[in-house]
N, C-alpha and C positions, 0 to 999 in steps of 0.2 A: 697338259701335254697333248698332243696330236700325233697323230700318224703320218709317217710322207709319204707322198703321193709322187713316182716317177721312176724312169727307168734306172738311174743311178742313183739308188742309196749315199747320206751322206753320213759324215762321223767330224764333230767337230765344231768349232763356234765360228759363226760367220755373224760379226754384229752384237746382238742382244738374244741372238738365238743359239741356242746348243742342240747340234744333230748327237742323237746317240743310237745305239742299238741295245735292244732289250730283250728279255725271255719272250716280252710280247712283238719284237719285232724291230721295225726303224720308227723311232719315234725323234718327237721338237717340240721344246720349252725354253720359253721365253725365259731368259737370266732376269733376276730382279729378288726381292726378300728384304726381309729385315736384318740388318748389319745382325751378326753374330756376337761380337760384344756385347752388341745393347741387349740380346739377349739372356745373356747369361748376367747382366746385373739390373737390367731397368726394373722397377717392382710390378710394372704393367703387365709384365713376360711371365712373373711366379708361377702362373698355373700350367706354363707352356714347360718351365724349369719342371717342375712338378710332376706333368705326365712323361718328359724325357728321363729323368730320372728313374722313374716305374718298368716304362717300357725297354731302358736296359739292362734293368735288373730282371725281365722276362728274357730279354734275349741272351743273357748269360745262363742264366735258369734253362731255358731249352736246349743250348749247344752242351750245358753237364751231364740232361739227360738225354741227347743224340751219341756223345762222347761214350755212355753207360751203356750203349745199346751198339755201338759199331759195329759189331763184329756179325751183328744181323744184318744191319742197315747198310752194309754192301753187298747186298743182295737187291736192295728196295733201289727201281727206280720212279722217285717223284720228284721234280726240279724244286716243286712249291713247296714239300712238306715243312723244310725252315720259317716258312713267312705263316705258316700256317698253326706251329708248335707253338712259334712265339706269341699269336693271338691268344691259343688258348689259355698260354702261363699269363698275358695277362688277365684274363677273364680272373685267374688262380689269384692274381694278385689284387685285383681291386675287390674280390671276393675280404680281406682282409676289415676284421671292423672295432680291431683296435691301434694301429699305427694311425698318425698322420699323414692325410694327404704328403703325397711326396717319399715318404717312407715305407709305403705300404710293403710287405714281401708275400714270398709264397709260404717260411715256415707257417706265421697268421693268418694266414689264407685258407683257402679250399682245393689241396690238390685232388682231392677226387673228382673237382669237373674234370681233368685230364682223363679221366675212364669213360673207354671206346673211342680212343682218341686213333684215326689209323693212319698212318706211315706213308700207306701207299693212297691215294684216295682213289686209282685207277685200280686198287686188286684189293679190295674189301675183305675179310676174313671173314664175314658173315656172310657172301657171295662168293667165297671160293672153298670154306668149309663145312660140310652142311651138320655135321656128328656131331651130336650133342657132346657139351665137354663140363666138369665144374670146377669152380676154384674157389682157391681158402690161401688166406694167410695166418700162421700162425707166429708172433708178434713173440712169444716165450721162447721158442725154438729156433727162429728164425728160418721156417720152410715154409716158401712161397709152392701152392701144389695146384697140377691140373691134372683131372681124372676125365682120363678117356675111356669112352664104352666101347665092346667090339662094335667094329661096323663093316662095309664093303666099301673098300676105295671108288669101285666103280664108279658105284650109287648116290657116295658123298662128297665129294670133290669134286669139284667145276675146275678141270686143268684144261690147259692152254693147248694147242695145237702142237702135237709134237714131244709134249710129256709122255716118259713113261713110269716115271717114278717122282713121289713128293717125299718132305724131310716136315713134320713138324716140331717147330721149336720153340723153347720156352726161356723164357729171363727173369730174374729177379735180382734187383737193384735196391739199394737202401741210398740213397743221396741227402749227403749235409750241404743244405745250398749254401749257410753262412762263410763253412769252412774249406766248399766247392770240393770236395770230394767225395767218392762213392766207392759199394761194394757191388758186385755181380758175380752173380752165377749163374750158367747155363746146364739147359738140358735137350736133348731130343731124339726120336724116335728112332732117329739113322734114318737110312735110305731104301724107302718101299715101294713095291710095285705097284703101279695105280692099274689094277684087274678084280677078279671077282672072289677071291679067296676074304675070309672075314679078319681083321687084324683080333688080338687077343687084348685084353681090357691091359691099360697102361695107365700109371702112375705117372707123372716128370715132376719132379722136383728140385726147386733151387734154392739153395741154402747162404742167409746174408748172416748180421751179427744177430746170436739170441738177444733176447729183451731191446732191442733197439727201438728206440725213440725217436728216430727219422722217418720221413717221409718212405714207405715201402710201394713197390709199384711190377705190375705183374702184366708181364709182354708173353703173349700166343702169337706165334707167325708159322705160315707153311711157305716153303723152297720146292721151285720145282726141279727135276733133271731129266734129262734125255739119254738116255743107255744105246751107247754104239758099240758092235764087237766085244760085248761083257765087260765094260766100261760105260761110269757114269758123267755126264758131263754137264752143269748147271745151263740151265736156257739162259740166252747170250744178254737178254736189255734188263733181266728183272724186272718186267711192266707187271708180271702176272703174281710176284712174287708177294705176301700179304706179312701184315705186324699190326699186330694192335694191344694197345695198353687194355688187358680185363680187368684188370681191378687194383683199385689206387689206396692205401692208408694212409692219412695225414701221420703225419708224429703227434706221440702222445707228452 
């Protein structure tokens, strides 16, 4: 593909060429490829079958655990984090080393590469939360936990221009990819004022099914707000707003 160059952007096929517009801008490529048919039966094509097959088995895998997490992830703005999930569920998936090529999934995989996986890659959670936190899943009970220390907002939080108060929040997910469905539960701190007062040690805990055998997966994100006339109001783009997977369990 190319970039166009001129004062009148085009959209549309003129030829062998197709003008489009993209996230990256006005781009053109040239129409041409291997007939589609042939693809999906010549045996030349298997391995191109092969990694199509994988790759959207990743991108159904990422949109169940974008799906799991919504109700954070309208907060987050990143245009890429889609094309960026689905990389990694494949990394999860070729991680696999007993299916066959073609078949590989994420249960036989490695869903722990997915851990420090972040949402936003323009609002980092380790560049916007500096307070030490720890987490545990416990797999009997099903209570995914994150323990906060006191700390001073001030001092530990990197907020945005115009913050006066942050929210952080916590997820736990258990997702059956076979049968595409999942559990979640949320928690969080409510809405605090980012000043010099110390917050008090906090517990958050989210609770999926005990003894579960699925893939469990443990999301920390911080929300910012802006407090006008004793009302609080979320800042407008969510650039600044942060999620990220801390810690991932394969199913056992």
């Amino acid at each position: 593909m190319a970039k166009q160059k001129g004062i009148v952007p085009l959209e549309g096929t003129i030829g062998n060429v197709t003008f489009y517009k993209s996230k990256a801008g006005y781009l053109a490529r040239e129409k041409g490829g291997v007939d589609g048919s042939r693809i999906a039966t010549d045996p030349a094509f298997a391995r191109t079958r092969e990694n199509g097959s994988e790759f959207g088995r990743a991108g159904k895998a990422g949109r169940l655990l974008r799906t799991s997490l919504r109700a954070l992830l309208l907060g987050i703005n990143d245009s890429y984090m889609t094309g960026r999930l689905t990389r990694e569920f494949v990394k999860v998936i070729r991680a696999d080393e007993i299916s066959p090529r073609g078949q590989r999934n994420v249960i036989d995989g490695e869903a722990e590469l997915l851990q420090g996986f972040e949402f936003n890659q323009n609002g980092r959670l380790g560049a916007t939360l500096y307070a030490p936190f720890t987490t545990s899943i416990n797999r009997s009970t099903g209570e995914l936990s994150v323990a906060l220390p006191s700390f001073v907002p001030m001092n530990m939080i990197a907020a945005p221009a115009g913050a006066t108060h942050y929210k952080i929040n916590v997820a736990g997910v258990e997702i059956d990819f076979e049968a595409e469905t999942f559990v979640v539960d949320l928690g969080s701190t409510g809405e605090t004022a980012i000043g010099t007062n110390p917050t008090p040690m906090t517990t958050l805990t989210a609770t999926v099914t005990p003894a579960s055998t699925k893939p469990l997966f443990l999301a920390v994100g911080i929300e910012f707000f802006q407090q006008v006339n004793g009302a609080t109001y979320p800042l407008r783009n969510g650039a600044y707003n942060a999620l990220s997977l801390v810690l991932v369990s394969s199913g056992v």
